[in-house]
C-alpha positions in Angstrom: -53.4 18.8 9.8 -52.0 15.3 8.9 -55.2 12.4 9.6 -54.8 9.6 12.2 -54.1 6.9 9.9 -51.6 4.2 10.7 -49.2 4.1 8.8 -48.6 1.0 6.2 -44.8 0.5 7.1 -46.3 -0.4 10.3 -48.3 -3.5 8.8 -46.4 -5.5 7.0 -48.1 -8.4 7.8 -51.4 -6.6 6.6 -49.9 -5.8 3.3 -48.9 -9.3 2.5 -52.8 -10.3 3.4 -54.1 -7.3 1.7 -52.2 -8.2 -1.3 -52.9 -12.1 -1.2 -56.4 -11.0 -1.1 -56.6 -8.9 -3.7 -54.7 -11.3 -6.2 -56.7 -14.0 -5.4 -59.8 -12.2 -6.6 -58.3 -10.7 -9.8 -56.9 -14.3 -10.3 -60.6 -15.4 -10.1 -62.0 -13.0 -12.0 -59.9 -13.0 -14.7 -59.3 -16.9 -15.3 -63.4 -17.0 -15.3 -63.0 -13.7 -18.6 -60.2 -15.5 -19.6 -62.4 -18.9 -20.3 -64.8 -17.1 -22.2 -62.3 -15.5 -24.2 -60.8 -18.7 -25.5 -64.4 -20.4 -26.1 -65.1 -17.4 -28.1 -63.1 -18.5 -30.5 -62.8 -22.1 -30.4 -66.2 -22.9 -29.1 -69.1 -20.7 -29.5 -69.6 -20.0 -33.3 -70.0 -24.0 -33.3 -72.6 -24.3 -30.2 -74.3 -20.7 -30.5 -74.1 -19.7 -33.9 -74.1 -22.8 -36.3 -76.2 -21.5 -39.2 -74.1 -18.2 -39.3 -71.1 -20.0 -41.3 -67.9 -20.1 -40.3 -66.6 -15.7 -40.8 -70.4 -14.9 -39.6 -70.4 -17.2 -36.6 -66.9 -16.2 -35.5 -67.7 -12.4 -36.0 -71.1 -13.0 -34.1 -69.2 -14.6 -31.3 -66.7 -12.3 -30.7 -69.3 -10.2 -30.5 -70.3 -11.6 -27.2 -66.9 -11.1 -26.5 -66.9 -7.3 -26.4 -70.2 -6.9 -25.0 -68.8 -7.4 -21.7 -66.1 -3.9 -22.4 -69.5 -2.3 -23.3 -70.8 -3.0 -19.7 -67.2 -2.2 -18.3 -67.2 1.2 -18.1 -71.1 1.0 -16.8 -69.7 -1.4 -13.9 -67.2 0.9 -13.1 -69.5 3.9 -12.4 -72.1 1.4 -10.6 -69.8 0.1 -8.3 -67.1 2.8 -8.1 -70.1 4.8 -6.6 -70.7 2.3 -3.9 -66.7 1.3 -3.6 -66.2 5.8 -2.9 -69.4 5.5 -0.8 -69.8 2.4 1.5 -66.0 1.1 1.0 -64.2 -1.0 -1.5 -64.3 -4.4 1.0 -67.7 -4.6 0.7 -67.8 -3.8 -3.1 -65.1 -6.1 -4.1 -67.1 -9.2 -2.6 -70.0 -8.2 -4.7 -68.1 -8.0 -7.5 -66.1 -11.5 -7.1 -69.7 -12.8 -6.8 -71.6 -11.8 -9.9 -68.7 -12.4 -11.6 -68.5 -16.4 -10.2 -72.1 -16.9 -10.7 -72.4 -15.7 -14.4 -69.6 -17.9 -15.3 -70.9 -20.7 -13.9 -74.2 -20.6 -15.8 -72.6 -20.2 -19.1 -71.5 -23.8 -18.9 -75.1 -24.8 -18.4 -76.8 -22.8 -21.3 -78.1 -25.1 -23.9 -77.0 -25.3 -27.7 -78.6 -23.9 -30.1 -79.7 -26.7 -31.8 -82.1 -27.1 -28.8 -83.2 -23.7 -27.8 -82.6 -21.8 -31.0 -82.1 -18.0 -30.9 -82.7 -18.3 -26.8 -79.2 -19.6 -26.4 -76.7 -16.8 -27.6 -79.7 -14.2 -26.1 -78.5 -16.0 -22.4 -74.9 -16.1 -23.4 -74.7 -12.1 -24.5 -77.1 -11.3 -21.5 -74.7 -13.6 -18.8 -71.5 -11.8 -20.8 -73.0 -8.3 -19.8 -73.1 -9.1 -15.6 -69.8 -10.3 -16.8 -68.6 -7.3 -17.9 -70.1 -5.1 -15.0 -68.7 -7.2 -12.3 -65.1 -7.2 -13.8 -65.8 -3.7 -14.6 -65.8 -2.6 -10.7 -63.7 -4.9 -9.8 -59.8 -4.2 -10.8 -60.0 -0.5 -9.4 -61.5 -1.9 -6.0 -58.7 -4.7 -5.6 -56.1 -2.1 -6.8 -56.9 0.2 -4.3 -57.1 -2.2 -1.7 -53.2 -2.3 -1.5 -52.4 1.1 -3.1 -54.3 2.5 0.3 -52.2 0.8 2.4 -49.0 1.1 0.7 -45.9 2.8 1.5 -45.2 5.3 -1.3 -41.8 4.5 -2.4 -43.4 0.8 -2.7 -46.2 1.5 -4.0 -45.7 0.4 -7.6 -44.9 -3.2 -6.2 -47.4 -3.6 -3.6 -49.9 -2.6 -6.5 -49.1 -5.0 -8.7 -50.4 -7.4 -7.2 -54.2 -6.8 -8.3 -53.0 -6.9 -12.4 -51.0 -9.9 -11.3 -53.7 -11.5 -10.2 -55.1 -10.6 -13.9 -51.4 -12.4 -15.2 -52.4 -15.4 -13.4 -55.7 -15.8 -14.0 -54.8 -15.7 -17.8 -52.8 -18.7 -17.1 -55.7 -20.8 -15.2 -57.9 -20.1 -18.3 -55.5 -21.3 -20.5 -54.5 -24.1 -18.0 -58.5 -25.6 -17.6 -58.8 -24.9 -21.3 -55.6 -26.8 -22.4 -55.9 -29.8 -19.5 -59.6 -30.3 -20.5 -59.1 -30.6 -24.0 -55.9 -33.0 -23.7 -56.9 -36.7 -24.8 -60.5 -35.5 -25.9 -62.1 -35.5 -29.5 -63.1 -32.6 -30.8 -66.6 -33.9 -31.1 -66.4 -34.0 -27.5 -64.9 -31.3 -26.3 -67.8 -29.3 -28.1 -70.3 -31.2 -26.8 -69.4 -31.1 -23.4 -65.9 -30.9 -22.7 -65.8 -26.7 -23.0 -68.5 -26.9 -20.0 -66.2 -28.7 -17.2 -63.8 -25.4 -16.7 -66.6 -23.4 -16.8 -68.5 -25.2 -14.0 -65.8 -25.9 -12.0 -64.6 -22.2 -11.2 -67.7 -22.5 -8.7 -64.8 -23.7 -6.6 -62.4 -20.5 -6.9 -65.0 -18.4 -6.3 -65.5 -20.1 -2.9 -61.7 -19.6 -2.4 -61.8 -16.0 -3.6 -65.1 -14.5 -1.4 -63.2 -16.2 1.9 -60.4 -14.0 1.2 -62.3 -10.7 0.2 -64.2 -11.3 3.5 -61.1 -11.4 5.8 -59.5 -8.1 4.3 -59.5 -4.7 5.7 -61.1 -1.5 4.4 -58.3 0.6 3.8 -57.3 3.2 6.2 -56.9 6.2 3.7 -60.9 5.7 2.9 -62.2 5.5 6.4 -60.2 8.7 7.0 -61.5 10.3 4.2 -65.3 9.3 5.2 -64.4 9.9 8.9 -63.7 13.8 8.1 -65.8 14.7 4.8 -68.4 12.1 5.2 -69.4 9.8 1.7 -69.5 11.6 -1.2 -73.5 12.0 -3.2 -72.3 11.5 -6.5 -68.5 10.5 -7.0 -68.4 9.7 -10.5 -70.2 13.5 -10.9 -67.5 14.9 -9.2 -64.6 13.1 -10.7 -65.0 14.7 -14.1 -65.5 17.8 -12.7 -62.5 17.6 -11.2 -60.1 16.2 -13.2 -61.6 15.3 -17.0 -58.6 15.8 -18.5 -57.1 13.5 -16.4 -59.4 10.7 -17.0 -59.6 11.0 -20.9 -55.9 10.6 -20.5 -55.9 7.9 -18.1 -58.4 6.2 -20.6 -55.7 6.8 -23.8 -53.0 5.1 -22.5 -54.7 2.0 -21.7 -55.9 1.6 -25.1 -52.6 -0.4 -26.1 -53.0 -2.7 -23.5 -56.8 -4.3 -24.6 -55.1 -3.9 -28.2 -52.5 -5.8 -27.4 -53.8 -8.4 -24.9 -56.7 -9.3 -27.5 -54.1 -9.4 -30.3 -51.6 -11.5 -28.5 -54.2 -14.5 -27.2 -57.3 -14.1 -29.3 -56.6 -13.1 -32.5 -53.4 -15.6 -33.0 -54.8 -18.2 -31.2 -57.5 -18.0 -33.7 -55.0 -17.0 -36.9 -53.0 -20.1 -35.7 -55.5 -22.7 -36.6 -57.4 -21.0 -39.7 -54.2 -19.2 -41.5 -51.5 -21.6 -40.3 -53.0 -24.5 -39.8 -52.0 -25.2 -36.5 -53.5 -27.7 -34.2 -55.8 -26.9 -31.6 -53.7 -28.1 -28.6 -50.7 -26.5 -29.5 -52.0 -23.0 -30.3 -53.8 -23.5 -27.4 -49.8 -24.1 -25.6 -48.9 -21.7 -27.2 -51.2 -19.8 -25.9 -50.4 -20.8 -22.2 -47.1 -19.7 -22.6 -48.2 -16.2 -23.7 -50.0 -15.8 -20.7 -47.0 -16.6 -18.3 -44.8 -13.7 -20.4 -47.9 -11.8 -19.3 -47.9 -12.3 -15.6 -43.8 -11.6 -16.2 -44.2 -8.9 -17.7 -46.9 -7.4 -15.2 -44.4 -8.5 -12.3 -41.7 -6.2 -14.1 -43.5 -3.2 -15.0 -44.9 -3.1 -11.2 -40.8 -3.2 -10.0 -39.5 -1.1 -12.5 -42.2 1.7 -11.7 -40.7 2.3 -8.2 -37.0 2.3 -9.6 -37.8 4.7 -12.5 -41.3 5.6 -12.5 -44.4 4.7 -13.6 -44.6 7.0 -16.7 -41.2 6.0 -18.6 -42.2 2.1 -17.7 -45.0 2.4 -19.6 -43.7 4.5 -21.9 -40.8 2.0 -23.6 -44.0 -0.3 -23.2 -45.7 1.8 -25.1 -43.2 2.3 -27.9 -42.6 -0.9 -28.4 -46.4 -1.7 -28.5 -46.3 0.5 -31.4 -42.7 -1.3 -33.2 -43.8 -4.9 -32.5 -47.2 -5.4 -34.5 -45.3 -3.7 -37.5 -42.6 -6.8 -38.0 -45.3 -9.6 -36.1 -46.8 -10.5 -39.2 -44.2 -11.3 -41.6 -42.1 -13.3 -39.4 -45.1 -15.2 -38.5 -46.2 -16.4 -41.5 -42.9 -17.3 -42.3 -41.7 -19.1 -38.9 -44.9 -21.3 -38.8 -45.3 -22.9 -35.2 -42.2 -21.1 -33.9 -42.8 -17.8 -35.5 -46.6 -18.1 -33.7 -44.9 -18.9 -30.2 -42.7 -15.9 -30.3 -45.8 -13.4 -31.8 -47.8 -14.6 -29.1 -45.0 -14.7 -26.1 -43.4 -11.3 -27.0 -47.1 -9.0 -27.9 -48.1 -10.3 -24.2 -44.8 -9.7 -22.6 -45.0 -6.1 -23.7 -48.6 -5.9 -22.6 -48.3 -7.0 -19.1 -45.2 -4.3 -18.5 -47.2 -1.8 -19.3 -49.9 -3.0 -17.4 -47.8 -3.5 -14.2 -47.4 0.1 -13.1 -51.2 0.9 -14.2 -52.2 0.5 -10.1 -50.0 2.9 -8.7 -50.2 5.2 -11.8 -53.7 5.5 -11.4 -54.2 5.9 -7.7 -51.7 8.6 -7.7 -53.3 10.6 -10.4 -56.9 10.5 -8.5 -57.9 12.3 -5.1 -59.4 9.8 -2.5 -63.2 11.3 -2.5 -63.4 9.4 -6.2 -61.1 7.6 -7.2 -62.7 4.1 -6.9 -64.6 5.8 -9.6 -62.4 8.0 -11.7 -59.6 5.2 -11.6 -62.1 2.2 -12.8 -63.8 4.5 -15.4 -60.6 5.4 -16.9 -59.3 1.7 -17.1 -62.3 0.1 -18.2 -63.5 2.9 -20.9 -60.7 2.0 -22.7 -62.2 -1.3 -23.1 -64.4 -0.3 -25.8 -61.8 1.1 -27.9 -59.5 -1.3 -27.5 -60.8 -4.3 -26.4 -64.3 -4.2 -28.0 -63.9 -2.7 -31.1 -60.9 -4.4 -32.9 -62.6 -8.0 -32.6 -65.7 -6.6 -34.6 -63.3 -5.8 -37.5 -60.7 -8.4 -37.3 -62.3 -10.9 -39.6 -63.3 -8.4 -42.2 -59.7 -6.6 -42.3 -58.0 -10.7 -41.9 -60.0 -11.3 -44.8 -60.5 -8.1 -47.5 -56.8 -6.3 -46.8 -54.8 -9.1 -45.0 -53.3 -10.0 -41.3 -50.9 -7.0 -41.6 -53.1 -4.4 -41.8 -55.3 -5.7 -38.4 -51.2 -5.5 -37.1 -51.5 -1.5 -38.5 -54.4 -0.7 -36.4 -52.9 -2.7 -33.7 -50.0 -0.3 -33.8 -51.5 2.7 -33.9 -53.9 2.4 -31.2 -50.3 1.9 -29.2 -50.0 5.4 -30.8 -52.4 7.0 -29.5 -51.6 5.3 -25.9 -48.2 6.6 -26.2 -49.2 10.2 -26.4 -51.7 9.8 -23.6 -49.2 8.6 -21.3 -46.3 11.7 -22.2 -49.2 13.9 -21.4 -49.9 12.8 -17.8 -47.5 13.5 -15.0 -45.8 10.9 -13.3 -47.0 11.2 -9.4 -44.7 8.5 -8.5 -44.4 8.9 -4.2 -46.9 10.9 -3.8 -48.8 10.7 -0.1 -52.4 9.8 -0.6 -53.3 10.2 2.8 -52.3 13.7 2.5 -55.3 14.3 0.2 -57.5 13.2 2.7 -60.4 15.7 3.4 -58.4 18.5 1.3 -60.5 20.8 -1.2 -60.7 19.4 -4.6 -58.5 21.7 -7.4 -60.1 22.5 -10.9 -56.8 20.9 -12.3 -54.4 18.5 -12.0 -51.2 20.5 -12.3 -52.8 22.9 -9.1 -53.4 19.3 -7.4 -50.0 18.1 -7.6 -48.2 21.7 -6.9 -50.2 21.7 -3.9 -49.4 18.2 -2.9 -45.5 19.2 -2.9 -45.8 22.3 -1.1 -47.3 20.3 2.0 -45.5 17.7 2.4 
């Protein structure tokens, strides 16, 4: 029997809400992880970790960096539970908020100098709410459209959330850049780093009055309506479908690879290897993040007109191509080879984060997949996002820029695979899952998803 659930083509004007909504948030979230990933490296070996020396303290604070992919995948199974449970609205506004107030404090911890050790204990400790709040929220604001979405649209309407992510790489770079500009570097360490930091107090105001005027979606009440919450979401989502989710994890692992390469690690090469001011790696950086948020708008059109699977795919490949040729022209091109590293390693990493919404939300059956989706996107994290920074300095330093580029590319690899192993359930109904048995396996899943509709 097909559920009462209106159907999205007949809300248009919902969607465009539902999607403002949930880019603004993302946006939010992001620019504030964003900040934090830039002061990483410009910023917090200096304030935080003075007597570590220059390779410690940079190691030491990106560190901090990749605590907050550590308390990712913890953040997705808190608030996935709650998000498959009590709704995603309610989840997403908690989210937005831990995530606004965290940041905020960070631009009021003190130095070093005055608190000693207490300082980068506050900073790691503020970094991990970070990291849980993101961690439950990209799922949440995903499926906030995906729910509503018609499903040959789907990949677009999706979108929106990771371009939210696009754009709030660009208002990092953006408060960074434009508080820097006609500062001293004496002063921009002293207090200068704090302004951006403070000031997204603002956009969090924005954000939480457009998470409270969304919707919950109509494919969750449905699902509650008939089956009633599920106990333990997260339990039954790997029961369910593990294969799925180790998958779904693997072919993500390109993307934090990538992303980290492309505005971290070359920012940070930039200055130390090439000798390249701080304002114009910092540019250069901006305009890495804008091939992003391309990209992401791309990958999200090109997975309705040829599916989500061969979109991230070529993605993929050339994830795996690009890192392999980076290095040499880099250090050869100087400023310009650095602008094109960093414009074309982002450009491939936000197409194949485009279709990542839809992709997701297809693969997983509405009784969990706030939870399985969110695991699986921020487990990766670790891997990719949380590892590589620990070792950058070391590999930079004892073998050279081109073998950090090596690991770079193979982690693409190993994405690559993950994503020829999944199906590709572009168009399917989601609201056909509603209140349906769960299968032991994917493949029984999707055969009886086309025999009913």
């Amino acid at each position: 029997m097909r559920s009462k659930i209106a159907s999205p083509r007949t809300r248009p004007v919902s969607m465009r809400r539902l999607a403002i909504a949930s880019c603004v948030g993302t946006t939010i979230e992001l620019a504030d992880f964003g900040l934090f990933a830039l002061a990483a490296v410009l910023v917090f070996p200096h304030i935080f970790f003075p007597a570590w020396g220059d390779a410690a303290g940079l190691t030491a604070s990106l560190a901090t960096f990749g605590v907050a992919f550590v308390a990712r995948p913890f953040g997705s199974i808190l608030f996935g539970h709650f998000g498959d449970r009590v709704g995603r609205k309610g989840t997403l506004v908690t989210t937005l908020t831990l995530m606004g107030v965290s940041t905020v404090l960070v631009g009021f911890i003190p130095p070093a100098s005055q608190i000693g050790v207490l300082a980068p204990v506050i900073l790691v400790t503020l970094r991990f709410i970070q990291g849980l709040a993101v961690g439950g929220e990209w799922a949440g604001a995903v499926l906030t459209t995906a729910e509503y979405a018609p499903a040959g649209r789907r990949g677009f309407w999706s979108m929106f959330a990771s371009l939210g992510g696009g754009f709030g790489a660009i208002l990092s770079s953006v408060l960074v850049v434009g508080g820097s500009l006609g500062m001293s570097d004496q002063d921009y360490l002293s207090w200068g780093w704090r302004v951006p930091f403070i000031a997204s107090i603002i956009l969090v105001g924005v954000g939480l009055w457009a998470r409270l005027n969304i919707d919950e979606t109509p494919v969750f009440k449905a699902e509650v309506e008939r089956r009633g919450a599920p106990k333990a979401p997260f339990v039954q989502a790997f029961k369910a479908q593990p294969r799925e989710i180790i998958l779904a994890s693997g072919t993500m692992l390109m993307i934090y690879s990538s992303y980290y390469l492309g505005i971290t690690f070359l920012t940070n090469y930039g200055g130390t290897h090439l000798g390249i001011a701080r304002t114009q790696t910092l540019l250069m950086a901006l305009a890495a993040t804008v091939f992003y948020t391309i990209g992401i708008f791309l990958g999200g059109l090109t997975a309705d007109r040829y599916g989500r699977r061969l979109t991230m795919a070529v993605a993929a490949t050339a994830a795996v191509i690009f890192p392999l040729i980076m290095f040499p022209v880099l250090n050869a091109g100087g400023f310009a080879g650095l602008a094109v590293a960093m414009c074309i390693t982002m450009f491939i990493t936000g197409t194949a984060t485009g279709p990542l919404g839809a992709f997701l939300s297809e693969l997983f059956r509405t009784q969990y997949r706030y939870s399985a989706a969110g695991f699986s996107y921020n487990f990766a994290g670790i891997a990719g996002g949380a590892i590589p920074p620990l070792f950058a300095a070391s590999i930079t330093r004892a073998l050279g820029a081109y073998m950090y580029g090596v690991l770079v590319s193979l982690l693409s690899l190993l994405s690559l695979a993950c994503v020829l192993l999944l199906k590709d359930n572009a168009g399917r109904d989601l609201t056909s899952e509603v209140g349906a048995r769960p299968r032991p396996t994917f493949a029984e899943s999707s055969e009886r998803t086309r025999t009913t509709t």
